[in-house]
Structure formats: C-alpha cells, structure tokens
PyMOL Python script that loads the backbone (N, CA, C, O; Angstrom):
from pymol import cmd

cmd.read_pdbstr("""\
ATOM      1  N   UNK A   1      12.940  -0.775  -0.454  1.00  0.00           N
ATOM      2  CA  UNK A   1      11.895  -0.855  -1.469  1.00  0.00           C
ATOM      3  C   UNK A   1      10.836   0.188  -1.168  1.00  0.00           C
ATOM      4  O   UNK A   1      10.595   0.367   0.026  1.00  0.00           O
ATOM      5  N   UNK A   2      10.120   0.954  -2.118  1.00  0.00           N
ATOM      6  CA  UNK A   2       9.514   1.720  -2.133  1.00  0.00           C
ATOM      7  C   UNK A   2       8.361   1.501  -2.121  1.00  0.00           C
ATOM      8  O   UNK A   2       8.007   1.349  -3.290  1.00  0.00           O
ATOM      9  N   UNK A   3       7.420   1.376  -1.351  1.00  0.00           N
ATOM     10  CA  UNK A   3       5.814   1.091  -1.388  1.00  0.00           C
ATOM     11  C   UNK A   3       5.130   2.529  -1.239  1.00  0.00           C
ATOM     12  O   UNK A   3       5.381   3.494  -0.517  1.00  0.00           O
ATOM     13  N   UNK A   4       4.037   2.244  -2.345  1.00  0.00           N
ATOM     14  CA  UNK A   4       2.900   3.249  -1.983  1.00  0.00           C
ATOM     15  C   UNK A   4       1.410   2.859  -1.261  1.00  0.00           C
ATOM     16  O   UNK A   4       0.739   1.831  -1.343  1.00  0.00           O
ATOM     17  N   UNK A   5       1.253   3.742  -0.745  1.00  0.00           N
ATOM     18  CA  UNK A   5      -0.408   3.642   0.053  1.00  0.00           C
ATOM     19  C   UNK A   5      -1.145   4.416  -0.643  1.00  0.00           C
ATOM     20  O   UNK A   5      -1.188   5.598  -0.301  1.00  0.00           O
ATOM     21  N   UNK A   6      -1.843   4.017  -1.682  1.00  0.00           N
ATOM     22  CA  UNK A   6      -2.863   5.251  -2.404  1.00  0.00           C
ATOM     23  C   UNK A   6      -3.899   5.164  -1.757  1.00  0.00           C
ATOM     24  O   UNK A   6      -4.335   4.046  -1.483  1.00  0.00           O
ATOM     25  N   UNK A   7      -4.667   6.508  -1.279  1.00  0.00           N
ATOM     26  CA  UNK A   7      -5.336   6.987  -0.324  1.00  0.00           C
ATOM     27  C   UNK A   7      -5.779   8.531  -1.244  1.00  0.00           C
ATOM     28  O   UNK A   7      -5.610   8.847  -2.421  1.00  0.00           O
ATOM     29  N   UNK A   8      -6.405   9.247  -0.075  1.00  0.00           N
ATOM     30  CA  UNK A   8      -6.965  10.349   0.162  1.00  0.00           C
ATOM     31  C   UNK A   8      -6.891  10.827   1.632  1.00  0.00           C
ATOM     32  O   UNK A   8      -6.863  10.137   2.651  1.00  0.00           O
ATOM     33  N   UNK A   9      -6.864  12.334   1.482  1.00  0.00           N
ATOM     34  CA  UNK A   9      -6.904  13.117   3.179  1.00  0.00           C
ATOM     35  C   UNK A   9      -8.342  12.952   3.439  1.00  0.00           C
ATOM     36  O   UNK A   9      -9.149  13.354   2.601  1.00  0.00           O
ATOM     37  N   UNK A  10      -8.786  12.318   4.679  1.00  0.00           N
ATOM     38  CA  UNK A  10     -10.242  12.320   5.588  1.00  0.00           C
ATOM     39  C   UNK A  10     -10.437  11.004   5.324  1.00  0.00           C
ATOM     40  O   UNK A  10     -11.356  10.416   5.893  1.00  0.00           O
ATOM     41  N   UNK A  11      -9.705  10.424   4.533  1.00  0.00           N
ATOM     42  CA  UNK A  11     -10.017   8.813   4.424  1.00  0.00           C
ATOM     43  C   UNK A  11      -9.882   7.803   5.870  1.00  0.00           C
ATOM     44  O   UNK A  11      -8.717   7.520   6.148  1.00  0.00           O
ATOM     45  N   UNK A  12     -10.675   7.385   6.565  1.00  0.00           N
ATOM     46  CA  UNK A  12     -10.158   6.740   7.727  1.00  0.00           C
ATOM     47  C   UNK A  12      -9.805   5.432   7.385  1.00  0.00           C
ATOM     48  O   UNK A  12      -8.852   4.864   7.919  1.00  0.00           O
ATOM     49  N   UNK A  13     -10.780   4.716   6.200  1.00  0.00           N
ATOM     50  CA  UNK A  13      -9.979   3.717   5.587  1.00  0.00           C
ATOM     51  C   UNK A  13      -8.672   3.412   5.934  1.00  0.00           C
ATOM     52  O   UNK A  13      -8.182   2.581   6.700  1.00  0.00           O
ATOM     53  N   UNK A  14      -7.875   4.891   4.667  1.00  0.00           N
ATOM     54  CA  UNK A  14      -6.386   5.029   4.559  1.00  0.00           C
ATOM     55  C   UNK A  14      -6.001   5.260   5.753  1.00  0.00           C
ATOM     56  O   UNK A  14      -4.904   4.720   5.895  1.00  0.00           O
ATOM     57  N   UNK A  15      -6.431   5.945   6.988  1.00  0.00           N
ATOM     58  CA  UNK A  15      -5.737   5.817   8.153  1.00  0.00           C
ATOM     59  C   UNK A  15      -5.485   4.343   9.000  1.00  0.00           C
ATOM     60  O   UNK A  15      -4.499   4.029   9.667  1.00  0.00           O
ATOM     61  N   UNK A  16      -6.438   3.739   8.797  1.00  0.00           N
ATOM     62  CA  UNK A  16      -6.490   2.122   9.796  1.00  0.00           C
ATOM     63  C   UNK A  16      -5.400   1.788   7.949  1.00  0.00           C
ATOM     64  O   UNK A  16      -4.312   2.250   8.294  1.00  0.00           O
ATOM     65  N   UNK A  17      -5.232   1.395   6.728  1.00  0.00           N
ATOM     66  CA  UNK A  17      -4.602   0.703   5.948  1.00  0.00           C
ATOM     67  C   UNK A  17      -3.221   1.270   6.910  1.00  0.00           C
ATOM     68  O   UNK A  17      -2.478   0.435   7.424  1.00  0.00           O
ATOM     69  N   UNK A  18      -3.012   2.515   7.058  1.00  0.00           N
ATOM     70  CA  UNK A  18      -1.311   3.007   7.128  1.00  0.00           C
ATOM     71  C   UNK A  18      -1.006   2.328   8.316  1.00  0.00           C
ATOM     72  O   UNK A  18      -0.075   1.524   8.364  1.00  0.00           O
ATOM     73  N   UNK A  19      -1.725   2.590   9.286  1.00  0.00           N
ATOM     74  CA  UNK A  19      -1.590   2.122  10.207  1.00  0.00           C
ATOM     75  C   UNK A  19      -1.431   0.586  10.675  1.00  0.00           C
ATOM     76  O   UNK A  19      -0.569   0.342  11.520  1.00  0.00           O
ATOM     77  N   UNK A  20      -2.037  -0.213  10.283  1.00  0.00           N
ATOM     78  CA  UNK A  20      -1.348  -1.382   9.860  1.00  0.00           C
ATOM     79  C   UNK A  20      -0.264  -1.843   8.667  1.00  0.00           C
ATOM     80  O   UNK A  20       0.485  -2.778   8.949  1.00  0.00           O
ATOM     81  N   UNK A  21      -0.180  -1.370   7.658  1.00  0.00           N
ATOM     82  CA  UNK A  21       1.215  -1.147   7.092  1.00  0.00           C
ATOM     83  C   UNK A  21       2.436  -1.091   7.510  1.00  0.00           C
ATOM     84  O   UNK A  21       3.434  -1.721   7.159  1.00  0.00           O
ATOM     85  N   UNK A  22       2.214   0.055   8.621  1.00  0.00           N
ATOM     86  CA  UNK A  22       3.279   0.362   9.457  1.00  0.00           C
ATOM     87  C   UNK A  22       3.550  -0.771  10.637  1.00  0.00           C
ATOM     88  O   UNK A  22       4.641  -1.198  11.015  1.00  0.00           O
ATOM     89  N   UNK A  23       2.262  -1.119  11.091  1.00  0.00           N
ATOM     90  CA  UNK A  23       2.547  -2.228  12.434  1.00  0.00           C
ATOM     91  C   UNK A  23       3.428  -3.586  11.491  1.00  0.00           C
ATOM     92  O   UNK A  23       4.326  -4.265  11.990  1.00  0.00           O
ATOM     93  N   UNK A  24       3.024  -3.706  10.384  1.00  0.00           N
ATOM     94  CA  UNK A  24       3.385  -4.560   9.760  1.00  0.00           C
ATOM     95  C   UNK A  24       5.258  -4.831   9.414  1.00  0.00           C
ATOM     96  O   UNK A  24       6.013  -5.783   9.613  1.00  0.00           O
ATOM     97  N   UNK A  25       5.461  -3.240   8.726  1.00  0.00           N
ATOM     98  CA  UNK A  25       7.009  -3.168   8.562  1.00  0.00           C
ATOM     99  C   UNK A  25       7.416  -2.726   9.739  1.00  0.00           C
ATOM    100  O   UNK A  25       8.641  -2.691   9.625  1.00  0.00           O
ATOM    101  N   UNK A  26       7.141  -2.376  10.774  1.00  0.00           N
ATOM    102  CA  UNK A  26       7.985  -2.603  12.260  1.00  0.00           C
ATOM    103  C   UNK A  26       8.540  -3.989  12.514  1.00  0.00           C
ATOM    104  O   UNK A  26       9.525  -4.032  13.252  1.00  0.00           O
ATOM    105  N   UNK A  27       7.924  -5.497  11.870  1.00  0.00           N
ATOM    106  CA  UNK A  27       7.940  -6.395  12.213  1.00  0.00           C
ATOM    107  C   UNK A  27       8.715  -6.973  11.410  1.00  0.00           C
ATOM    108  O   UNK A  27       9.229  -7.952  11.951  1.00  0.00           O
ATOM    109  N   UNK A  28       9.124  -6.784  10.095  1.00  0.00           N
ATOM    110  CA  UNK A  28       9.985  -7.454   9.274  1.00  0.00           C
ATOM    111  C   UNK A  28      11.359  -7.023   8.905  1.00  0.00           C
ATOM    112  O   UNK A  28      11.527  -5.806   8.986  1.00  0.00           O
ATOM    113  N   UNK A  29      12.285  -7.658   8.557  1.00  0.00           N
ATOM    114  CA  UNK A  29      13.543  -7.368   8.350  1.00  0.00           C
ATOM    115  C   UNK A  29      13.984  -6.843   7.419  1.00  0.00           C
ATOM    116  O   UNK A  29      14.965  -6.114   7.566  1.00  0.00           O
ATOM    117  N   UNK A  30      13.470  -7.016   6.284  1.00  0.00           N
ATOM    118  CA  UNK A  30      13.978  -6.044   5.204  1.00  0.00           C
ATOM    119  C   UNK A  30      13.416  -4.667   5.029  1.00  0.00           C
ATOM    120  O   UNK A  30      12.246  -4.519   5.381  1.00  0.00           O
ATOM    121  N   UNK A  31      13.917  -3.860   4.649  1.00  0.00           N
ATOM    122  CA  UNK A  31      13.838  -2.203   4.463  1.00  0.00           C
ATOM    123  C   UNK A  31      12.545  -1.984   3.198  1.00  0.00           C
ATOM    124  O   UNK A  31      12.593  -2.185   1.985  1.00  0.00           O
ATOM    125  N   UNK A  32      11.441  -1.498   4.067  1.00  0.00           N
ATOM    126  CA  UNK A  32      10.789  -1.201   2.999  1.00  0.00           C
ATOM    127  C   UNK A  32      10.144   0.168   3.468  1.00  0.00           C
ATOM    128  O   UNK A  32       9.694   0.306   4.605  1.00  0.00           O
ATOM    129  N   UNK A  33      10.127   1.353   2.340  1.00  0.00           N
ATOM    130  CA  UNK A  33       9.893   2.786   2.746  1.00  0.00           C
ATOM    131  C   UNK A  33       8.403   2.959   2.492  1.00  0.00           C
ATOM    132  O   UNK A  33       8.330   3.068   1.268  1.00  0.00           O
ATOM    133  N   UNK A  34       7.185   3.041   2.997  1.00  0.00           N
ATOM    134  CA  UNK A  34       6.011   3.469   2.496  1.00  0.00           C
ATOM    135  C   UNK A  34       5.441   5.075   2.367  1.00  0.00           C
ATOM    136  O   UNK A  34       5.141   5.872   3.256  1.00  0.00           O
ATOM    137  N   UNK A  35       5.428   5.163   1.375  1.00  0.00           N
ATOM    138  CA  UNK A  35       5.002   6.924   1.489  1.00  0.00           C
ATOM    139  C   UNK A  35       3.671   6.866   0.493  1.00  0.00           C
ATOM    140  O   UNK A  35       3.605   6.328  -0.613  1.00  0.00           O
ATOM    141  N   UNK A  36       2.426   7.722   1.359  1.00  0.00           N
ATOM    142  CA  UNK A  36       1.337   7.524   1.172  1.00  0.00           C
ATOM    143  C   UNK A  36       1.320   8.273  -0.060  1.00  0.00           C
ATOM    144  O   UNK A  36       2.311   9.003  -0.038  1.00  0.00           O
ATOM    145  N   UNK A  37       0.804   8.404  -0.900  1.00  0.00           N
ATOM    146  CA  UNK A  37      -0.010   9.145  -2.234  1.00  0.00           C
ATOM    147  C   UNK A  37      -1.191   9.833  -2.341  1.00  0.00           C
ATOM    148  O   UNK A  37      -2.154   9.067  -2.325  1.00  0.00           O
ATOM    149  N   UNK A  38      -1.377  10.583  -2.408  1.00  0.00           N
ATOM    150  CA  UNK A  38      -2.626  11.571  -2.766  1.00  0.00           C
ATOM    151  C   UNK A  38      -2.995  11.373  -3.972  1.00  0.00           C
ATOM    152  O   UNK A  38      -2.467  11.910  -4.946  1.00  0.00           O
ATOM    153  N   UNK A  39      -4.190  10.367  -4.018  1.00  0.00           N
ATOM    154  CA  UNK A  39      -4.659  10.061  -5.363  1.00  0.00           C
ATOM    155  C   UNK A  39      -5.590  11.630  -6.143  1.00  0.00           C
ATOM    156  O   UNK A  39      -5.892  11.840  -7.318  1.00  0.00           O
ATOM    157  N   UNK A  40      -5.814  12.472  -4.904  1.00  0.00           N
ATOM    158  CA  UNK A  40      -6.593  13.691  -5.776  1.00  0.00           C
ATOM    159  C   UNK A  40      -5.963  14.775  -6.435  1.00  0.00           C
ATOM    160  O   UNK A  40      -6.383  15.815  -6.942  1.00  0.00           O
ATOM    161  N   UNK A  41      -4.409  14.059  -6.240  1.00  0.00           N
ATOM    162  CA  UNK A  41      -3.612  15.299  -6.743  1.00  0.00           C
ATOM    163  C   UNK A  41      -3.608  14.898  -8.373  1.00  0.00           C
ATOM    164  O   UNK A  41      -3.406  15.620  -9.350  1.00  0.00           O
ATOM    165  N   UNK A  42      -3.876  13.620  -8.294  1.00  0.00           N
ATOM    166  CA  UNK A  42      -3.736  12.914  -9.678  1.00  0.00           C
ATOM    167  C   UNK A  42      -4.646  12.842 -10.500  1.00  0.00           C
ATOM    168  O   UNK A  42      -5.637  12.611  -9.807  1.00  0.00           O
ATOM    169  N   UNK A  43      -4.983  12.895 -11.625  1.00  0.00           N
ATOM    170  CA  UNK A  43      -6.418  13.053 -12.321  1.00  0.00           C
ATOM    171  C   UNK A  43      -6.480  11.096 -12.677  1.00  0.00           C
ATOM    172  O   UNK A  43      -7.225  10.181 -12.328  1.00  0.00           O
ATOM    173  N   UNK A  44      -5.480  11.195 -13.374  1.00  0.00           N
ATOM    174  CA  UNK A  44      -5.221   9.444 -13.693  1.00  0.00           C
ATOM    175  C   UNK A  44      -5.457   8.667 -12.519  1.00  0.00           C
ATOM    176  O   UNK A  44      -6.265   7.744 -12.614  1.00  0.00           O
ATOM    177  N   UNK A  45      -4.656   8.972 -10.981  1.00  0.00           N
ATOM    178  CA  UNK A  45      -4.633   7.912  -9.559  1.00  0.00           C
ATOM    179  C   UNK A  45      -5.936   7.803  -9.571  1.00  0.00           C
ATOM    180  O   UNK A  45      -6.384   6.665  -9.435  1.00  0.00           O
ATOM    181  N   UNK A  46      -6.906   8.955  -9.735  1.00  0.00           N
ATOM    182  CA  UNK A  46      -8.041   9.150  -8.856  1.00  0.00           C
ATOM    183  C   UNK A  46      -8.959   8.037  -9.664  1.00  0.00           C
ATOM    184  O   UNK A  46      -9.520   7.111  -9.077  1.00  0.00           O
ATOM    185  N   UNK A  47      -9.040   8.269 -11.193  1.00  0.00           N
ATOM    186  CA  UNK A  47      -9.744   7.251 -11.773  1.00  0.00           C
ATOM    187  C   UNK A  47      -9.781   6.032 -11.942  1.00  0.00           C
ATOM    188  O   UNK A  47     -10.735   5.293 -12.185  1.00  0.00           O
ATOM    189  N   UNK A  48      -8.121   5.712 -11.735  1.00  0.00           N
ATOM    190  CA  UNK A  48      -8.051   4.660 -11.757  1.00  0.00           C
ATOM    191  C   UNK A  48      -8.062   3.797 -10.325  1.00  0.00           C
ATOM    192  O   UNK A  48      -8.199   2.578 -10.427  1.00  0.00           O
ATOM    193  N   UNK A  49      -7.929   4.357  -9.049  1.00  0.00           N
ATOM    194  CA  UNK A  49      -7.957   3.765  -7.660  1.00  0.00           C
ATOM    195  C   UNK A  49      -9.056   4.507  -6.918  1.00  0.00           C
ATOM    196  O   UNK A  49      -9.152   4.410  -5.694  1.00  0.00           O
ATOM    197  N   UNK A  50      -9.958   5.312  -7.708  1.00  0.00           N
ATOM    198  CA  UNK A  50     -10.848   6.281  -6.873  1.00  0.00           C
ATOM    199  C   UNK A  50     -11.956   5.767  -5.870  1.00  0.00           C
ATOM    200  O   UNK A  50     -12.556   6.287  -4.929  1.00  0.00           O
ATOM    201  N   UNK A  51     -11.973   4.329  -6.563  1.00  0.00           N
ATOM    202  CA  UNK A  51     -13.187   3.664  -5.751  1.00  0.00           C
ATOM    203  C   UNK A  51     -12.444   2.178  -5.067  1.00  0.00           C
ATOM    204  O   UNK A  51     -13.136   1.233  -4.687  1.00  0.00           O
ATOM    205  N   UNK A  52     -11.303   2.185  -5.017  1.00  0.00           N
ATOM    206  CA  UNK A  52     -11.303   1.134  -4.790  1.00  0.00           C
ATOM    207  C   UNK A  52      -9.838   1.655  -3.228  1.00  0.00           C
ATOM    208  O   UNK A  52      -9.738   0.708  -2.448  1.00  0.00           O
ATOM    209  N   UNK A  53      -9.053   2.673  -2.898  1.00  0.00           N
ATOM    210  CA  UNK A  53      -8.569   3.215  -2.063  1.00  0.00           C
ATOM    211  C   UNK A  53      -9.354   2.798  -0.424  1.00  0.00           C
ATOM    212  O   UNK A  53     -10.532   2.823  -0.069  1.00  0.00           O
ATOM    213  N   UNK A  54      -7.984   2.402   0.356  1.00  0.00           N
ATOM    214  CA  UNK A  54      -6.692   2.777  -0.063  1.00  0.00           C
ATOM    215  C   UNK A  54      -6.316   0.848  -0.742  1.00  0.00           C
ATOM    216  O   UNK A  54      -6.991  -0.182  -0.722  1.00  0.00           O
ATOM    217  N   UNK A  55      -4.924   1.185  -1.262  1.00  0.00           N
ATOM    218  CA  UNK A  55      -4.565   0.469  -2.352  1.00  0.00           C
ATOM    219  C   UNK A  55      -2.745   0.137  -1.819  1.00  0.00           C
ATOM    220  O   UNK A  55      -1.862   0.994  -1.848  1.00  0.00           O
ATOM    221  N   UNK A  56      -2.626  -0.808  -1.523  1.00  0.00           N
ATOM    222  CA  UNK A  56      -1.350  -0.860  -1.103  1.00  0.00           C
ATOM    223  C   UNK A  56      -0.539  -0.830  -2.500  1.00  0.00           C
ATOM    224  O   UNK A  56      -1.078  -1.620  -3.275  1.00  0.00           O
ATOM    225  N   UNK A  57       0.353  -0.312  -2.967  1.00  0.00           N
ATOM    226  CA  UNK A  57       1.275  -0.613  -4.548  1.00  0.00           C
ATOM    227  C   UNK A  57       2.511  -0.562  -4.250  1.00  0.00           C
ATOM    228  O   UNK A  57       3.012   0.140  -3.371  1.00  0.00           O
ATOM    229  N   UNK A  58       3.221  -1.531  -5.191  1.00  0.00           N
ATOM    230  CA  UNK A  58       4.678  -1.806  -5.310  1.00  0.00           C
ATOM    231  C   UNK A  58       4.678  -1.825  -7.153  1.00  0.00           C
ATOM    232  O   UNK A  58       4.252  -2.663  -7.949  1.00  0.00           O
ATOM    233  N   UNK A  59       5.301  -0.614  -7.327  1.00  0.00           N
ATOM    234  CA  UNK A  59       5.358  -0.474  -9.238  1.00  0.00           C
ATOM    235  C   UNK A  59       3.692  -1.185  -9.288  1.00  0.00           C
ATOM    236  O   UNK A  59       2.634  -0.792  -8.797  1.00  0.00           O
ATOM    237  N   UNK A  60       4.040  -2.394 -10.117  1.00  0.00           N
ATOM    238  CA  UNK A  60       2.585  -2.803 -10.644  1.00  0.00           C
ATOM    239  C   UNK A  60       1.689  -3.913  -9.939  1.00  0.00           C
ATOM    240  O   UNK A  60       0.536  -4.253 -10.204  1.00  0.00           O
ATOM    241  N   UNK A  61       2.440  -4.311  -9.102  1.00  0.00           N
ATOM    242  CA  UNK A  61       1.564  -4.807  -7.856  1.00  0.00           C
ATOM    243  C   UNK A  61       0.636  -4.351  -6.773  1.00  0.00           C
ATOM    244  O   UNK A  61       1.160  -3.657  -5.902  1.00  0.00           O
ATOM    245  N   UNK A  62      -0.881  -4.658  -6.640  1.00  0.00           N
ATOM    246  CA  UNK A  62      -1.325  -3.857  -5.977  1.00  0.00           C
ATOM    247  C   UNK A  62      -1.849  -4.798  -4.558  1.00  0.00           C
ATOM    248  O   UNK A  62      -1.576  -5.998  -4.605  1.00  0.00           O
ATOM    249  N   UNK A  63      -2.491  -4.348  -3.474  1.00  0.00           N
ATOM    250  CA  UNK A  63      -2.891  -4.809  -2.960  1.00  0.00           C
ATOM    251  C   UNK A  63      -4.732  -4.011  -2.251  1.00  0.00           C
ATOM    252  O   UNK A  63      -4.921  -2.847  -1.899  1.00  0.00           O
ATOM    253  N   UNK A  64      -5.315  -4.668  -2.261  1.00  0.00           N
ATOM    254  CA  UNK A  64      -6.494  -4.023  -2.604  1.00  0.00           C
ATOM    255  C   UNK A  64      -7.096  -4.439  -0.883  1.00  0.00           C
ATOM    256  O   UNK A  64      -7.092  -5.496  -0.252  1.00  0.00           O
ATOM    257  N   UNK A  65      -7.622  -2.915  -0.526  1.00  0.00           N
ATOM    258  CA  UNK A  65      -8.456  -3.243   0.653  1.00  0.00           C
ATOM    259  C   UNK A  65      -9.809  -3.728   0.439  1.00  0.00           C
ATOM    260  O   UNK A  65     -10.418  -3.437  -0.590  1.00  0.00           O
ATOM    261  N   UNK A  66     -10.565  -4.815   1.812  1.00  0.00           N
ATOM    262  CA  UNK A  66     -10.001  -4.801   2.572  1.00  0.00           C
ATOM    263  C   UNK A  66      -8.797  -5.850   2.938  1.00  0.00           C
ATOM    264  O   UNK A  66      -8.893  -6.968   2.433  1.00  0.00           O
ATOM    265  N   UNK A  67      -7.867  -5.622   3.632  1.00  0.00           N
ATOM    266  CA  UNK A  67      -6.914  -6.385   4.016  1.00  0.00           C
ATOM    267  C   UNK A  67      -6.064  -6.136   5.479  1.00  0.00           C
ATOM    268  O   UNK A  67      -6.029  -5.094   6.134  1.00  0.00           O
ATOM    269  N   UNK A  68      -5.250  -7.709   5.836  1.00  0.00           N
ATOM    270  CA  UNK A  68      -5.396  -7.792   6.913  1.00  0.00           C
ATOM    271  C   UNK A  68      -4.034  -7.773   6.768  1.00  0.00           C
ATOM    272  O   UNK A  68      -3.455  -7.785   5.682  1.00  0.00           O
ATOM    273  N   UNK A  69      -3.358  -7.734   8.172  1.00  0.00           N
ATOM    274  CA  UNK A  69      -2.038  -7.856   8.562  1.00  0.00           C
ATOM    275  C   UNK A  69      -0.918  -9.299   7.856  1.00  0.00           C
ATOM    276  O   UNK A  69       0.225  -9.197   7.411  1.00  0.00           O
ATOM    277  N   UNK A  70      -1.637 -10.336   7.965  1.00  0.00           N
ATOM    278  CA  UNK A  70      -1.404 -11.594   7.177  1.00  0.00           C
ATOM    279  C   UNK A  70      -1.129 -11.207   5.731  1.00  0.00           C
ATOM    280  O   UNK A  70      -0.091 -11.465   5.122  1.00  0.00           O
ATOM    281  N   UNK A  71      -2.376 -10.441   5.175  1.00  0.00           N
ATOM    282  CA  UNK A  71      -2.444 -10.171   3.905  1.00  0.00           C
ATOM    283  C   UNK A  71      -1.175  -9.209   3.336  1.00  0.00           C
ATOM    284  O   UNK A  71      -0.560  -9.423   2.291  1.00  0.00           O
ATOM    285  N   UNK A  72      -0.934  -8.101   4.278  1.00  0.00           N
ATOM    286  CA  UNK A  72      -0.016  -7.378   3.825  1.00  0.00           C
ATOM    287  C   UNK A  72       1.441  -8.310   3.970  1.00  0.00           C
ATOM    288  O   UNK A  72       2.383  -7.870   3.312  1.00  0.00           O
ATOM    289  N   UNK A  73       1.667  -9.426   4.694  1.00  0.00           N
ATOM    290  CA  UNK A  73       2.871  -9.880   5.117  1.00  0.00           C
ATOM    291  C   UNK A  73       2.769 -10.830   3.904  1.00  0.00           C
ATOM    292  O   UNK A  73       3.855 -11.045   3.366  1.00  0.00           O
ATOM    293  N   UNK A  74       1.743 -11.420   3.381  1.00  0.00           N
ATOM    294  CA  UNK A  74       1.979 -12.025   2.179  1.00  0.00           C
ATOM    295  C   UNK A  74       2.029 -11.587   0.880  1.00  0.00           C
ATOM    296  O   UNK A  74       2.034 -12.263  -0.149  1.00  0.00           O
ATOM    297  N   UNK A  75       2.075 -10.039   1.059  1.00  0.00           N
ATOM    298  CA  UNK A  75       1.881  -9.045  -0.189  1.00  0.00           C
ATOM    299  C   UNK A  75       3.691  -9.057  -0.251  1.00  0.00           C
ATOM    300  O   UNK A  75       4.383  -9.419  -1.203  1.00  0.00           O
ATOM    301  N   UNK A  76       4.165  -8.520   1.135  1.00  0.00           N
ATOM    302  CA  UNK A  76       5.722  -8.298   1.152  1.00  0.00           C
ATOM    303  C   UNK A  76       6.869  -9.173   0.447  1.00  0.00           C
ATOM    304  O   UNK A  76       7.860  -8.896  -0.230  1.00  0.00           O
ATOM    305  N   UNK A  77       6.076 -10.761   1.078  1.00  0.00           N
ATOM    306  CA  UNK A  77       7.038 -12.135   0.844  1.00  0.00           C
ATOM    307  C   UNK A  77       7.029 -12.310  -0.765  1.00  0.00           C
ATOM    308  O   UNK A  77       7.974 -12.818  -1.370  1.00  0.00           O
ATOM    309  N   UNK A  78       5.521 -11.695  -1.561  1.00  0.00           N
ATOM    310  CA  UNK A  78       5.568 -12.001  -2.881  1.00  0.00           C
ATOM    311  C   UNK A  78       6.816 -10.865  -3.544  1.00  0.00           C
ATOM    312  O   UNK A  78       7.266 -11.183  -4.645  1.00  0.00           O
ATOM    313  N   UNK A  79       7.244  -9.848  -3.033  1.00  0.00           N
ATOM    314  CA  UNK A  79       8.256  -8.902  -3.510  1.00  0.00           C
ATOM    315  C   UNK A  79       9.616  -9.446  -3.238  1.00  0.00           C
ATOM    316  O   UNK A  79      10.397  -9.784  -4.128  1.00  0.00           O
ATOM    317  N   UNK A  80       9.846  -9.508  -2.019  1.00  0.00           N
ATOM    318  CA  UNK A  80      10.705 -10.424  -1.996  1.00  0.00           C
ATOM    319  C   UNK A  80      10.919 -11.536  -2.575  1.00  0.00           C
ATOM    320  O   UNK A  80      12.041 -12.041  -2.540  1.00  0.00           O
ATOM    321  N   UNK A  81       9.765 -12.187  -3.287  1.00  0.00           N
ATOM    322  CA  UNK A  81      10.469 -13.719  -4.102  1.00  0.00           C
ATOM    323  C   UNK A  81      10.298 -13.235  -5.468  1.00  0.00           C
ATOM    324  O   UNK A  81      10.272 -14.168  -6.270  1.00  0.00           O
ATOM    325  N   UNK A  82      10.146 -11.845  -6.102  1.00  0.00           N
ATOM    326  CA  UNK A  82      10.123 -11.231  -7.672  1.00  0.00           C
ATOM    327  C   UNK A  82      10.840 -10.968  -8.035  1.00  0.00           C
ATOM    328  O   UNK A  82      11.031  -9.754  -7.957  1.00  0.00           O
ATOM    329  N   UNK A  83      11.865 -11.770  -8.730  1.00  0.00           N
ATOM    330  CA  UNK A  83      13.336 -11.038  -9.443  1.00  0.00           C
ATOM    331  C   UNK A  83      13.247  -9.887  -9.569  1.00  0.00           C
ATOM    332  O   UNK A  83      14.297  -9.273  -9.380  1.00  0.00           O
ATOM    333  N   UNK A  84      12.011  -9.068  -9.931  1.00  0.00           N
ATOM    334  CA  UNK A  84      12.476  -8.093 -11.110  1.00  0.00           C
ATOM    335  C   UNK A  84      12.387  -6.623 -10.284  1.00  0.00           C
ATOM    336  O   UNK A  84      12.566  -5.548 -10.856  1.00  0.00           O
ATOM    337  N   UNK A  85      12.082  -6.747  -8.850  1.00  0.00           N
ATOM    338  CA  UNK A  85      11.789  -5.648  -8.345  1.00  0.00           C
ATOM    339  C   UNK A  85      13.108  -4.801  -7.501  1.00  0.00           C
ATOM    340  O   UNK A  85      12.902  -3.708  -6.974  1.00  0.00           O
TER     341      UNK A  85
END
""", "prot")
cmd.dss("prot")
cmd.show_as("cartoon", "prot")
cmd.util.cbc("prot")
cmd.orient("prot")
C-alpha cells in the first residue's frame, strides 16, 4: 500500500512525522511503501495541506499532525479494515 507523507524540505516537523512513520512500519506486518511528497512542487498540495503539514495520506484518508506512534498504528488498522483500498 502506498502512503504519502505530505511535507516540505527544512520542515523538522516532517522529519520527526517520517521518522516515526518509519519506526512505525518497521513494526508491522503488512507491506506498506511511504514516499514523502513535496507539497511546494504542487500549487493545489500546498493550499490545500500548506498549513496543516506534515499530513500522513492514504488516497483520501488523511492523518493530521500532531500525532503519535499509537495514532499512526491506528491510522494503518483503519486501511486494513477498508474494503475499498
């Protein structure tokens, strides 16, 4: 499964979000790929996540900082129980 981290470069935010993201899917069993996003490449990302980054997303699920390790593991379990993803 494909997750995004919408962020920005110099964001330390987005560095402590990835960084627990990652501690997070080290720990679980199913395959999930996170590749961060550059919301400034985007005119649309930026307006629409500009103030609120970084932003964990799965398609239209988001997960909004701040958030904790728990939080992201209960962000995962809700994908896993969504037919449609």
């Amino acid at each position: 499964m494909a997750l995004e981290l919408l962020g920005t470069s110099g964001c330390h935010l987005c560095e402590d979000a990835e960084a627990l993201v990652n501690e997070v899917l080290d720990g679980v069993l199913r395959v999930f790929d996170l590749t961060p996003v550059e919301i400034a490449d985007d005119p649309d990302l930026m307006e629409a996540y500009g103030l609120q980054i970084p932003v964990l997303r799965y398609k239209e699920m988001c997960l909004y900082w701040p958030f904790t390790a728990d939080d992201v593991a209960q962000f995962l379990s809700a994908l896993d129980a969504d037919p449609h993803h």
